[in-house]
Each structure stands twice: as structure tokens, then as C-alpha cells.
C-alpha positions in Angstrom: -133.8 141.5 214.7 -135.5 145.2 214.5 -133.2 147.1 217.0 -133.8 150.4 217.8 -130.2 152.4 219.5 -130.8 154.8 222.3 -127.4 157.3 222.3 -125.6 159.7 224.7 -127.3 163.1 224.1 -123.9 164.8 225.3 -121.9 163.4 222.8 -124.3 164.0 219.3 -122.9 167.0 218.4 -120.2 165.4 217.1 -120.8 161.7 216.8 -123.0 161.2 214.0 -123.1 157.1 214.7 -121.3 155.6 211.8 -119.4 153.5 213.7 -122.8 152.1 215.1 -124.1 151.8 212.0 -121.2 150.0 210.5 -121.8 147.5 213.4 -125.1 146.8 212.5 -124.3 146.3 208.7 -121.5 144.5 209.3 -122.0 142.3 212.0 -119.2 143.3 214.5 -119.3 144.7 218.3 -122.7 143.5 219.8 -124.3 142.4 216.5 -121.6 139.7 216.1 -122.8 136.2 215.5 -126.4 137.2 214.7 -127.3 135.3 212.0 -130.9 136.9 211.0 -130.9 140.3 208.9 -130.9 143.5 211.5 -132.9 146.2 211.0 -132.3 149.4 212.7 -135.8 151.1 213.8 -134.7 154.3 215.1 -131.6 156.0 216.4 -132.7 158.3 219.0 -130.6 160.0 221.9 -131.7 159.3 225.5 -132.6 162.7 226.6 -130.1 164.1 228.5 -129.1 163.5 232.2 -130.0 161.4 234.2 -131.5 159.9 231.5 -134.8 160.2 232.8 -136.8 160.4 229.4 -135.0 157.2 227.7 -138.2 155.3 229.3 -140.4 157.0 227.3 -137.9 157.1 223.8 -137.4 153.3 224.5 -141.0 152.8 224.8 -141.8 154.7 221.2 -138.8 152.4 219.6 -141.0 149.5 220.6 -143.7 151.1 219.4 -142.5 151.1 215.9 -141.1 148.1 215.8 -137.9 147.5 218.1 -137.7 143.9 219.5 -134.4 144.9 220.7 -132.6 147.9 222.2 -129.3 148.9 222.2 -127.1 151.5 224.2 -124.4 152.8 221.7 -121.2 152.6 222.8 -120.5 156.1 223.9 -123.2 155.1 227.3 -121.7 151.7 228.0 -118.2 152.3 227.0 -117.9 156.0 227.3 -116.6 156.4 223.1 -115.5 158.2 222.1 -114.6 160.8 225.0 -113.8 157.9 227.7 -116.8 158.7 230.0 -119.2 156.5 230.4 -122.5 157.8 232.2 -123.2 157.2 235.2 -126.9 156.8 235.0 -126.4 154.1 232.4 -127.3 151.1 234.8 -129.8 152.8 236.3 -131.0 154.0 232.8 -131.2 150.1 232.0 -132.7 148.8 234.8 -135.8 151.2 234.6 -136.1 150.3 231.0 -136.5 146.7 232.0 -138.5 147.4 234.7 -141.0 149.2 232.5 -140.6 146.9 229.5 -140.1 143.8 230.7 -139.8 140.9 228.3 -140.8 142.2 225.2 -137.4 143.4 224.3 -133.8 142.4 224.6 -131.1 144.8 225.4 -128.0 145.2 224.2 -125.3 147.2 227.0 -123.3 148.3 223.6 -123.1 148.4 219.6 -119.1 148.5 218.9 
């Protein structure tokens, strides 16, 4: 799996990740019960609200690689302030939309 992890640009300033990243090296949250290596791609943040330019961030994770995208926790699940956006679905669906099968998503890491 070569996943590339779109992120809440509201909440970078003081989450640096590492709790996504020990996800992906250790198998938990999402990344549970994959059995083939993962390889992280990119970790890029979706561009502020609404969320607008994670289209064209998702698209350049595919680019390089990416044969699946995840949303880090603190979209899905609102970690680690407890709000979770409210553009995220809509954020997904577009992504699908515009990508179609040639990625998997993932609605969380941890």
C-alpha cells in the first residue's frame, strides 16, 4: 500500500502527525490488518476551509504514487481538539468524484 495522508490545516501548528505515523508503522487505527508493507507517499494538509484545494493535493499524491488516501484523524475524528470538520464528507465525496477508482480511501489513520 503507497498511502498518501491529507491533514486538517487548522490543527498543524501543533500536531506534527506522529501519532499517524505510528499507525502506519505499526499497524493500528486504519492500517490494522493490512498485511502488505505501507508506504507513506506524502503528508500534506488539505488547504484550509472548506477544503476546497484537497482535490487538487489529492490528485498530486496520486501522482506520486498514492494508491490510497487517508484523512488523519484530526478531519474524521476531530483529534486532537474534538472538532471534526464539517466539510469532511463533502471533502470525500468530491475526491471520489474526481478520482474515481484509482484510489481507496481511508475516513481515518488512528
Amino acid at each position: 500500500m503507497k498511502v498518501g495522508i491529507i491533514r486538517c490545516m487548522q490543527t498543524e501548528d501543533y500536531c506534527p502527525g506522529t501519532a499517524d505515523f505510528k499507525a502506519v508503522r505499526e499497524k493500528t487505527g486504519t492500517f490494522s490488518g493490512i498485511g502488505e508493507g505501507i508506504e507513506v507517499i506524502g503528508f500534506i494538509n488539505c488547504g484550509g476551509c472548506p477544503g476546497k484545494k484537497a482535490i487538487l493535493r489529492a490528485r498530486e499524491l496520486v501522482k506520486r504514487g498514492a494508491d490510497t488516501l487517508a484523512f488523519a484523524s484530526c478531519i474524521q475524528k476531530g483529534t486532537p481538539i474534538g472538532y471534526p470538520c464539517p466539510f469532511a464528507k463533502k471533502m470525500k465525496e468530491l475526491i471520489q468524484e474526481d478520482l474515481g477508482e484509482q484510489v481507496s480511501i481511508l475516513d481515518y489513520t488512528h
